[in-house]
C-alpha positions as CSV (number, residue, x, y, z in Angstrom):
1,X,-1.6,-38.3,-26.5
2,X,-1.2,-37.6,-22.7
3,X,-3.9,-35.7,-21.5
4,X,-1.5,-33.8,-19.4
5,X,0.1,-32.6,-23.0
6,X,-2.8,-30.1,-23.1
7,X,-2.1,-28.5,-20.2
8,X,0.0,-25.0,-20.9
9,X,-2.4,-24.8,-23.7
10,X,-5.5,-24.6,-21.6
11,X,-3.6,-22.7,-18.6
12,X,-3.0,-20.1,-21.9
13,X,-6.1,-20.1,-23.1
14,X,-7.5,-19.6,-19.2
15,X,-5.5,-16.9,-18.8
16,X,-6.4,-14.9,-22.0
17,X,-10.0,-15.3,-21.1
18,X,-9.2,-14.1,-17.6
19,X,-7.8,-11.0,-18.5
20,X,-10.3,-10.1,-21.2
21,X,-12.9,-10.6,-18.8
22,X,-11.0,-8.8,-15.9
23,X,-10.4,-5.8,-18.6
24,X,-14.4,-6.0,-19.5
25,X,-14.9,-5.9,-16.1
26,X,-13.1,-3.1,-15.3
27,X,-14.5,-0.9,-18.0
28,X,-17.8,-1.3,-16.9
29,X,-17.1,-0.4,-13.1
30,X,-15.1,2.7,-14.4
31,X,-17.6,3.8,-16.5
32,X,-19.6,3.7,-13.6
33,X,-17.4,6.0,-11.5
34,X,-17.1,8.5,-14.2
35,X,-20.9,8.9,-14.2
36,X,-20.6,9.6,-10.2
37,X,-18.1,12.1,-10.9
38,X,-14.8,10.0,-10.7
39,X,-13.1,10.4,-13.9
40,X,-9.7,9.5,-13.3
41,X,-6.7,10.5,-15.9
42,X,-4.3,8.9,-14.7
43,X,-2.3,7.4,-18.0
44,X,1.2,5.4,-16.6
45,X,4.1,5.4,-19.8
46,X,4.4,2.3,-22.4
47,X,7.7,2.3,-20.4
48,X,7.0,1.9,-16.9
49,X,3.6,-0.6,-17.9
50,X,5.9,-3.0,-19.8
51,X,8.9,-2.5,-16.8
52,X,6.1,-3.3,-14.1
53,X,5.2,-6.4,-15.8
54,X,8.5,-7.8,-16.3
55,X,9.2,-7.6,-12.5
56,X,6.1,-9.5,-11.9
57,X,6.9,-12.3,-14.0
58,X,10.8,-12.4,-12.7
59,X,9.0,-13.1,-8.8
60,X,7.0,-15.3,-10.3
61,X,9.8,-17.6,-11.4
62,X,11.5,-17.7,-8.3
63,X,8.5,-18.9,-6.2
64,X,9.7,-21.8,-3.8
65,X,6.6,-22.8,-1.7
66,X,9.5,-25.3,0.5
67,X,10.5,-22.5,2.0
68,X,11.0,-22.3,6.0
69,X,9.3,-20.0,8.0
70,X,11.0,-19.4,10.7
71,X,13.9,-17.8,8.7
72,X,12.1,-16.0,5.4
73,X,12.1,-13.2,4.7
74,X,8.3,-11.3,5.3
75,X,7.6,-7.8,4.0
76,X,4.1,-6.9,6.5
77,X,2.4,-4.7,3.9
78,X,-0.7,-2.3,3.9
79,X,-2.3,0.3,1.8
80,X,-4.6,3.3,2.1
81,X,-7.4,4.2,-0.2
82,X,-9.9,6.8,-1.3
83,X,-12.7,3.9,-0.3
84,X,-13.5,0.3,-0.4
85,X,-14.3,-0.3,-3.8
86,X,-11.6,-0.9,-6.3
87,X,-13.5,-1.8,-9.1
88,X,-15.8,1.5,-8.3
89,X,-13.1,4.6,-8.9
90,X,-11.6,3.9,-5.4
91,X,-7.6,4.6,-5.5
92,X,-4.6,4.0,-3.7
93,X,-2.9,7.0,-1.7
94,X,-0.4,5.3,0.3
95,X,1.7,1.6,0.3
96,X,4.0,1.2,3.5
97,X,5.8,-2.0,4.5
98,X,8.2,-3.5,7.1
99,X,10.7,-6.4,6.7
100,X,10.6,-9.4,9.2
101,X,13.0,-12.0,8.6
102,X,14.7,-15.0,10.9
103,X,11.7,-13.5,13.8
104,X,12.2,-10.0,13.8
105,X,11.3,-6.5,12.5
106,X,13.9,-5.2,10.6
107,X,14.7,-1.3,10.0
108,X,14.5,-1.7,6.5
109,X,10.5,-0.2,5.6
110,X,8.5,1.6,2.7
111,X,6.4,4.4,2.6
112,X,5.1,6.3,-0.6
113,X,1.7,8.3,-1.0
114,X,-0.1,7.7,-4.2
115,X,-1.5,10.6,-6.3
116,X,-5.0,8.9,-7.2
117,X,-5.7,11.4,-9.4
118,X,-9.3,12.1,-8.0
119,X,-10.6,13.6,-4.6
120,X,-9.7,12.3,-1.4
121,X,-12.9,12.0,0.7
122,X,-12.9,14.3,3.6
123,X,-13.6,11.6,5.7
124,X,-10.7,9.4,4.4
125,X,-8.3,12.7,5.4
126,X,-9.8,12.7,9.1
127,X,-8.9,8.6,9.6
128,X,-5.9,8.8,7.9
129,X,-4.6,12.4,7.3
130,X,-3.8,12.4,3.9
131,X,-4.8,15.4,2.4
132,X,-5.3,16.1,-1.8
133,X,-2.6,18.7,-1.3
134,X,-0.1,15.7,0.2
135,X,-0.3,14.0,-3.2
136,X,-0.7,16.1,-5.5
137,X,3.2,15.9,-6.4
138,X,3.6,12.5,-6.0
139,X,4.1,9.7,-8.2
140,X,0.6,7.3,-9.9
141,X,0.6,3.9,-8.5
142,X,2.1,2.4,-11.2
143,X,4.9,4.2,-10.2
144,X,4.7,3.4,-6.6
145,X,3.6,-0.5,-7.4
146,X,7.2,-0.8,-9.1
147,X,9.2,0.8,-6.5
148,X,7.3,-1.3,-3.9
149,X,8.0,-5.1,-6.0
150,X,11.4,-3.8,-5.8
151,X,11.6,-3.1,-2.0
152,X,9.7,-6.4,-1.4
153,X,11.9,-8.8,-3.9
154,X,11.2,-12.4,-3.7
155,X,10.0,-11.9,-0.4
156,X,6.5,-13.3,1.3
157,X,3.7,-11.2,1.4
158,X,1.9,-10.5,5.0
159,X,-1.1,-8.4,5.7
160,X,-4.1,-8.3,7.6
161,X,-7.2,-8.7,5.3
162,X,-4.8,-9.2,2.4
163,X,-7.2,-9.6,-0.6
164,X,-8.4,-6.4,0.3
165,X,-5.1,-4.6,-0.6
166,X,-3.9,-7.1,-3.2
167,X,-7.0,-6.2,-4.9
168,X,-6.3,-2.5,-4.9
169,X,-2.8,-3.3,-6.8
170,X,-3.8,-6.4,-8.8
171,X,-6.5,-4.7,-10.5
172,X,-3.8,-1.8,-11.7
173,X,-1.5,-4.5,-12.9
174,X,-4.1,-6.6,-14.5
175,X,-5.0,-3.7,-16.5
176,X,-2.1,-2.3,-17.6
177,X,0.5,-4.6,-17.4
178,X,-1.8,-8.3,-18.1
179,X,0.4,-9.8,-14.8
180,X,-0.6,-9.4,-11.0
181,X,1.6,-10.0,-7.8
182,X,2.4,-13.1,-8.0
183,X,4.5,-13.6,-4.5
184,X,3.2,-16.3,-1.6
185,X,0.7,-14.3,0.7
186,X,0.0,-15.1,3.9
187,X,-3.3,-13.3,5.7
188,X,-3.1,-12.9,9.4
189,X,-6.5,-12.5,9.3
190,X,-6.6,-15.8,8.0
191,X,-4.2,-17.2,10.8
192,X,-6.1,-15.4,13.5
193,X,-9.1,-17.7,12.4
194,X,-7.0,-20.8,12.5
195,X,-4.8,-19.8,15.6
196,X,-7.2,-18.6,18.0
197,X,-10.6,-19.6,16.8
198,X,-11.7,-18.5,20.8
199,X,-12.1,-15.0,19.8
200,X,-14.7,-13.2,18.6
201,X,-13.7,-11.1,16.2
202,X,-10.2,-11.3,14.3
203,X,-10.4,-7.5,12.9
204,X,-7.0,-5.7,13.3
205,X,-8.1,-3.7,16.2
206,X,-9.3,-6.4,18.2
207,X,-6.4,-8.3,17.7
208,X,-4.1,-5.4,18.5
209,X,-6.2,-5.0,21.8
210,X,-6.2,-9.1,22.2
211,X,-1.9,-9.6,21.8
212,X,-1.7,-5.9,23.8
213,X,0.7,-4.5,21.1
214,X,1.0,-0.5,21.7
215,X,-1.0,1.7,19.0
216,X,1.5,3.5,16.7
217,X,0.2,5.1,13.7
218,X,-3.1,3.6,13.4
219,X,-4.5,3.9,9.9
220,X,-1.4,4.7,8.4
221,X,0.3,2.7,5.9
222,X,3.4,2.2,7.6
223,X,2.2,2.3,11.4
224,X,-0.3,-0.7,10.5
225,X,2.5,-2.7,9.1
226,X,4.3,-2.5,11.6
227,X,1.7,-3.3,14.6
228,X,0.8,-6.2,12.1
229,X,4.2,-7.5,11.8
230,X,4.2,-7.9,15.7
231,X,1.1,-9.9,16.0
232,X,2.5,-12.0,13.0
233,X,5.8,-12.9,14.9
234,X,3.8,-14.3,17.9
235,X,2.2,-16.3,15.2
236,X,4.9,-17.7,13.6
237,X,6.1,-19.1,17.6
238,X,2.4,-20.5,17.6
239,X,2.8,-22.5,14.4
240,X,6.2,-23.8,15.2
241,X,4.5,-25.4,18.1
242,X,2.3,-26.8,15.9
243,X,5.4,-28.3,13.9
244,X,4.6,-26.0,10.4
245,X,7.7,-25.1,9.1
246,X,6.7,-24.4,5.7
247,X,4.8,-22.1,3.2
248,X,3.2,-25.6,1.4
249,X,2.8,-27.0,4.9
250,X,0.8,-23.5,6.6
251,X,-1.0,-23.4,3.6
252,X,-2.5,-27.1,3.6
253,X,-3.0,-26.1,7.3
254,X,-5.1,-23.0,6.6
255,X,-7.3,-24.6,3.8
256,X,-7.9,-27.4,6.5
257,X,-8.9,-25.1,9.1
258,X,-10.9,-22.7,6.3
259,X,-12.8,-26.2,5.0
260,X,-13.9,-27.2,8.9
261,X,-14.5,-23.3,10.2
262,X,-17.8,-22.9,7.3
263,X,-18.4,-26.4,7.1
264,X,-19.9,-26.2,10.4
């Protein structure tokens, strides 16, 4: 027998014992924030759950990683939470997103705030101005997650510090759906590193100050997407001087430049 027969069986098996871990896992951290006080009763319907998943696994179908860059379509993404720790009680309360496609910013955009269903830290409202009584009438994140797969489609993913806010959502989906997003992301924190390794820092703000693109909306959602979708279009000129003019081929070029960056 091949020994390549054996491989959807072990890719099943791997992914069963992923998600019981990633459930165990998540149990134990949310018991965690329930003793500090975050108890969270947020419950999404069998409905919308078994929906969510089913539009995961449709993008995941229609992956194609041949894809040029120059003319794909990009949705710049970004999310605000109660905190930094999604594995801690920390929620989303907002998901915005612009559309680049064939090098430029589209009007199409999204913008929903989340109800977390906990406090938002006072000091969360004063960066970003989202107040408890804001989303109190809004939808969960479930909710949100669906309508924002929808608005995105079989698009690329872009955002700055991306496992950051895929980490946010995947947990969500992981947990109540057993899928996650499974759409091509690219990290512009991650090209900043590769691009222009003469800088010192590659946060957002210093590369916001570094490519002079005007503040609009900073720590917002939407106003982050779209200040990151303008430093991403200067970067898709810079790798089509470097003749990559795919998603395999900028992908084998990042994990080169990744592999040499900490190996030195």
């Amino acid at each position: 027998m091949d020994r390549n027969s054996h491989t959807p069986y072990l890719e099943s098996r791997l992914s069963r014992w992923q998600t019981v871990a990633y459930r165990l896992f998540y149990r134990y951290y949310k018991a965690r924030a329930e003793k500090k006080g975050f108890k969270n009763n947020y419950r999404p319907e069998p409905g919308l759950t078994s929906a969510l998943g089913e539009k995961s696994l449709q993008l995941k179908a229609r992956l194609n990683w041949n894809q040029p860059l120059v003319s794909s379509r990009y949705v710049v993404f970004d999310t605000e939470t109660t905190g930094f720790y999604p594995y801690q009680g920390d929620e989303i309360i907002a998901i915005g997103g612009v559309v680049v496609e064939n090098g430029a910013i589209l009007e199409e955009s999204f913008h929903e705030l989340v109800n977390p269903y906990r406090p938002i830290p006072p000091a969360v409202t004063g960066i970003t101005g989202i107040t408890d009584e804001m989303v109190a009438d809004k939808q969960g994140v479930c909710s949100v997650i669906g309508d924002f797969l929808d608005f995105v489609g079989g698009a690329t993913l872009v955002a700055h510090n991306a496992a950051f806010d895929l980490a946010f959502m995947n947990i969500k989906l992981k947990w109540y759906t057993k899928t996650e997003i499974y759409n091509p992301v690219i990290d512009t924190y991650k090209l900043a590193r590769a691009l222009c390794p003469e800088l010192g820092c590659h946060d957002l703000d210093s590369l916001l100050k570094h490519h002079q693109v005007e503040l609009q909306g900073r720590h917002t959602a939407l106003g982050d997407s779209l200040m990151t979708a303008q430093i991403f279009l200067y970067y898709l000129q810079l790798l089509e001087e470097k003749n990559i003019e795919t998603l395999k081929q900028l992908y084998y070029y990042l994990h080169i430049k990744n592999t040499l960056t900490f190996s030195t």
